[in-house]
C-alpha positions in Angstrom: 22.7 148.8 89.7 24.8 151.8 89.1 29.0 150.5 88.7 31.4 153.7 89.9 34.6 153.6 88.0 37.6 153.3 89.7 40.6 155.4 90.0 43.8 154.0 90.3 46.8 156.4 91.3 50.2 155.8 89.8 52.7 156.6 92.0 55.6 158.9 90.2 58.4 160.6 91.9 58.7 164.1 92.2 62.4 164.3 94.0 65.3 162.9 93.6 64.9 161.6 97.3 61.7 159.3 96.0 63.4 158.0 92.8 63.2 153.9 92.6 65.7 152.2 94.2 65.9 149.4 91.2 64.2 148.8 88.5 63.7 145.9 86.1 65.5 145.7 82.3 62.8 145.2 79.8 65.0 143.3 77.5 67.0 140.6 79.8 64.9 141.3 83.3 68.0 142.2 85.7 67.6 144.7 88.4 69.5 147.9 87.5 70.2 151.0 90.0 67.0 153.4 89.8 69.6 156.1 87.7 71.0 154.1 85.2 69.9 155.1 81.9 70.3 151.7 80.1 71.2 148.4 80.7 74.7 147.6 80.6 73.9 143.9 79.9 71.9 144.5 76.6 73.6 148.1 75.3 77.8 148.0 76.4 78.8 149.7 78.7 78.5 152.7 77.3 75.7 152.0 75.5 76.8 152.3 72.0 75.6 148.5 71.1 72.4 148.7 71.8 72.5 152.5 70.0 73.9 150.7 66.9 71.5 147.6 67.0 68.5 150.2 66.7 70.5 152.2 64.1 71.1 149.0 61.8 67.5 148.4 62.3 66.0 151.7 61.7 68.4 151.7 58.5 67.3 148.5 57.1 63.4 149.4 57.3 64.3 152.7 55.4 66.6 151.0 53.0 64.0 148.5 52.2 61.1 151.2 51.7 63.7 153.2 49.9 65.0 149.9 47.6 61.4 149.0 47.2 60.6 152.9 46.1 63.2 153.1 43.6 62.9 149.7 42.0 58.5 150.7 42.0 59.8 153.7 39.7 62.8 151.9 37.6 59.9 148.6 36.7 57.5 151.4 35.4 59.7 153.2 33.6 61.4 150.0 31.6 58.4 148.0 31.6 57.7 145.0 33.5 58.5 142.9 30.7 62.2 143.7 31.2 62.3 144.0 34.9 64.4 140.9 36.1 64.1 139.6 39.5 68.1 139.9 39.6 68.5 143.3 39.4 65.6 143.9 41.4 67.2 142.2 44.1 70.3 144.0 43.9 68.9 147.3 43.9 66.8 146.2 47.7 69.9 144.8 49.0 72.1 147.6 47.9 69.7 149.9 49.5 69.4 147.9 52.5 73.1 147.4 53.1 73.6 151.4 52.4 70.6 151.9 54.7 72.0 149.7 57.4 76.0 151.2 57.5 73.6 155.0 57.4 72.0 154.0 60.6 75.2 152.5 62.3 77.3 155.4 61.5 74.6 158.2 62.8 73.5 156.6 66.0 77.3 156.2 66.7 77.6 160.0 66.4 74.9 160.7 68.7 
């Protein structure tokens, strides 16, 4: 029994005449117009929330890796005997905060 694969075709438009009519926010599920380039609902009106939602985000992962880095590097150098969990704390969250006002301010420059 011999199984033929099938082929599905995805239909994607190639003028402006074809373009959706609506299509569906991933976030909130509203219908938008076909052009709109993101959701007002979820990003502002002019889409500078949902630009600085991702850049707060993007700047707390760094800040963290960054924080988690730098305190790696300060434990080894002082010894772990004298590594506290309060200033290790305070050197994450000072890198997350700096990370996190980082990512706000670029993405609103954008």
């Amino acid at each position: 029994m011999r199984v033929e694969p099938r082929v599905t075709e995805i239909a994607t438009a190639t003028t402006a005449d074809e373009a959706p009519g609506t299509i569906v926010c991933g976030s909130c599920a509203r219908e938008l117009p076909g052009d709109s380039p993101y959701c007002p609902y979820c990003c502002g009106e002019d889409g500078r929330r949902g630009a600085s939602g991702r850049g707060a985000f993007l700047g707390g992962l760094f800040g963290v890796l960054a924080g988690g880095l730098i305190t790696a590097v300060w434990s080894s150098a002082v010894g772990p005997e004298q590594t506290a969990w309060r200033s290790v704390l305070a050197i994450i969250g000072g890198c997350v905060t700096v990370g996190v006002i980082v990512g706000v301010i670029r993405s609103r420059k954008g």
